[in-house]
N, C-alpha and C positions, 0 to 999 in steps of 0.2 A: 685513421686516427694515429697521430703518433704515440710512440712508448713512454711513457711517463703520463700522461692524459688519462684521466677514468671518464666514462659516459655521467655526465649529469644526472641524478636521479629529479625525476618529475616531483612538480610541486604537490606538498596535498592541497584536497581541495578545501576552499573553503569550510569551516566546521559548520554555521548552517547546511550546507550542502551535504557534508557529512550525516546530520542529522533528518536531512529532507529521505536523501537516498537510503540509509537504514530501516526511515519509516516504512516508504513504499515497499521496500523487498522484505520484509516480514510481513507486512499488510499479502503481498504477493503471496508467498509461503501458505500461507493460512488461508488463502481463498485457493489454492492449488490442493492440498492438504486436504480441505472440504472436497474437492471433484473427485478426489482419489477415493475416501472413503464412502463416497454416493454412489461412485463406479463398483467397488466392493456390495454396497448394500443391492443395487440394482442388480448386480450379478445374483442374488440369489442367497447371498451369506448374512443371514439375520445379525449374525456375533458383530458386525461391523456398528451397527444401527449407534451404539452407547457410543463410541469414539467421535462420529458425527454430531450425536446431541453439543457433547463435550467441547468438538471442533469447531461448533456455533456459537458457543457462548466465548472461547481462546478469539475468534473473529470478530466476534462484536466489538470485546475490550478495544483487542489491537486496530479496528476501524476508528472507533471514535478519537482513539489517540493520535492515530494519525491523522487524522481533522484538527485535531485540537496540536499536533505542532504543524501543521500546516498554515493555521490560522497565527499562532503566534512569530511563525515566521514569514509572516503574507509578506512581506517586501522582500524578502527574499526568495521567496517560491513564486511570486509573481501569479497574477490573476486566473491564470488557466488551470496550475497546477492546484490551486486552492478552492479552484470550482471543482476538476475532478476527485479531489479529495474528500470535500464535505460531499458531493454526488456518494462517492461511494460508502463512505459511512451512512447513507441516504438508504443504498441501495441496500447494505447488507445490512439493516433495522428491517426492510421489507423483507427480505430475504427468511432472516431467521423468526419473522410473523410469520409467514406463509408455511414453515416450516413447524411451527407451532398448532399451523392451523388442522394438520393432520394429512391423511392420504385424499382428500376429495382435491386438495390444489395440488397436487404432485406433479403436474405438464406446469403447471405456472411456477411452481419453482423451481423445477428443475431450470426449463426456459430464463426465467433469471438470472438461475447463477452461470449457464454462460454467457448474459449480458454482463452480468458481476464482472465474470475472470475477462471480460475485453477491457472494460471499464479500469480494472484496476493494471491491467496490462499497460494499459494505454500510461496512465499515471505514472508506473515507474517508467516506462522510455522517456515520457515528455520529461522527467523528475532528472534522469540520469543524462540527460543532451540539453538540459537547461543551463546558461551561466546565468553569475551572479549580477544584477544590475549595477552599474558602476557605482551607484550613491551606499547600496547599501554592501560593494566590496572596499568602497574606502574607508569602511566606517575601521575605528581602531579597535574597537572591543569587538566581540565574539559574542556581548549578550547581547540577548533578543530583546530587550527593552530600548539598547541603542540603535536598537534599525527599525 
């Protein structure tokens, strides 16, 4: 590089995109968050149990919402990402039933939520190696009504 030249700084991404990939990784957070305090409860440490209730209901929220901008960014998250999205607000509605349902389903939900944590695994890679489809990166506005 000659002297006087600075390296380009990279473009941001599209702000849907912005707004796709934020979802997923707090959706992530908080099903990671859950395994951690189920690992605490399973170990043997009762005191954990209320952080887990707690961390079920902080999951629910952040599931359905991230459904819910999933869904209003479908043209820009595109079909797969929008399927594992509503999938996982699917998934983590059963989830924290079965977690409701007491100690007699405790193999079926544990079992779950490591379907859960691939599921939603999956969503942020797919989320984050996704580009924007040409129609709805040419759009000129940034709302979600224009795409």
């Amino acid at each position: 590089m000659s002297p006087g030249r600075r390296p380009r700084p990279s473009a941001m991404p599209h702000p849907h995109l912005i707004w796709l990939r934020s979802a997923a990784t707090v959706l992530l957070s908080c099903v990671v968050g859950q395994a951690g305090w189920a690992a605490a409860v399973l170990g043997g440490d009762p005191r954990y149990v209320v952080y887990h209730q707690v961390g079920a209901w902080v999951t629910l929220v952040v599931a359905v919402a991230t459904a819910v901008v999933y869904l209003v960014l479908r043209r820009s998250a595109g079909p797969v990402n929008v399927t594992l999205a509503v999938a996982a607000a699917v998934v983590v509605t059963v989830q924290f039933s079965l977690g409701e349902l007491g100690v007699e389903f405790r193999a079926v939900h544990i079992f779950t939520g490591v379907l859960l944590a691939m599921l939603v695994t999956a969503l942020t890679s797919w989320t984050y190696r996704h580009r924007m489809p040409q129609d709805a990166a040419d759009s000129s506005s940034s709302s979600p009504r224009s795409v």
